[in-house]
C-alpha angles and dihedrals in degrees: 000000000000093000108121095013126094129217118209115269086006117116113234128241087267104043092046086056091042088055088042092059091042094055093040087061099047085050090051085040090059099033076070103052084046095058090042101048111080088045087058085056089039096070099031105268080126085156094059098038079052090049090042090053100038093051079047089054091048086062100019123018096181116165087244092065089047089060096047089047098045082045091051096047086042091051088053102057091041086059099025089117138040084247126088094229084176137087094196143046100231117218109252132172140192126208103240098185127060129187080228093120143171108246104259121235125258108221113253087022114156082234100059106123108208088193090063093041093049088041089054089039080060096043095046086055093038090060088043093058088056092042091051089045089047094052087047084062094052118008087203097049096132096193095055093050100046079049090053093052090053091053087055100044086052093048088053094249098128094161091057089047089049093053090058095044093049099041095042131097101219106196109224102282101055093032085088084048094052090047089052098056094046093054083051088053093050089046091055102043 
């Protein structure tokens, strides 16, 4: 039993959670930068989306932030002057997603905070009750109703999110995204 004692050049328990605490913030903390990022090149603050990818690079260097950094750089010298020195709008694109993550929950975890889970149970309804409004407005909003069935599938009511999936008309570019929640929805049953 090795609980208590300390073995040399070893951490002990409390130093190695109090590392684990220290690196999960500095992941959310990036997460973050990561999400805000493109929107900084977006509308135009090129030298702060530049800074935010490059502090991401010193910790992560995925090939997801390297893109974001060459398109950002990219983004910047076709708009560095008032002039379009350009003929054409190059395609672009920024990854939008990063396998940067938060460290999930295991259910029945010490850690587990209540007051989060009951806080995301009300958001979750709160967004429902916009989704279904919005649907009352116009029965075919596709959006709405995608967003519905993700409020469902996150609320655990895979039947209600199948109905939608399965009784809606996705045009092209949310019929992928549809696909993708009912294969969620398969994973988890």
């Amino acid at each position: 039993n090795l609980k208590g004692s300390a073995l040399e050049g070893y951490p002990t328990l409390e130093e190695r959670k109090s590392t684990s605490k220290e690196v999960a913030g500095i992941v959310e903390d990036l997460i973050l930068l990561y999400d805000t990022a493109p929107f900084l090149s977006i509308i135009g603050y090129y030298q702060y989306a530049s800074a935010a990818y490059e502090f991401i690079g010193q910790y992560y260097r995925g090939g997801e932030v390297l893109n974001n950094l060459g398109i950002n750089y990219l983004i910047e010298a076709v708009n560095l002057t008032d002039y379009n020195l350009d003929r054409f709008a190059f395609p672009m694109e920024f990854n939008w997603e990063t396998r940067l993550k938060k460290p999930k929950v295991l259910y029945g975890a010490k850690d587990f905070d209540l007051a989060a889970f009951t806080r995301r149970i009300q958001l979750i309804e709160q967004g429902k009750k916009n989704f279904e409004e919005a649907i009352q407005q116009d029965k075919n909003n596709p959006s709405a109703l995608l967003n519905l069935a993700t409020s469902y599938v996150l609320l655990g009511k895979y039947k209600e999110a199948q109905n939608i999936l399965k009784t809606s008309v996705w045009p092209l570019h949310l019929k992928f995204k549809a696909q993708i929640l009912e294969a969620i929805i398969l994973f988890d049953l």
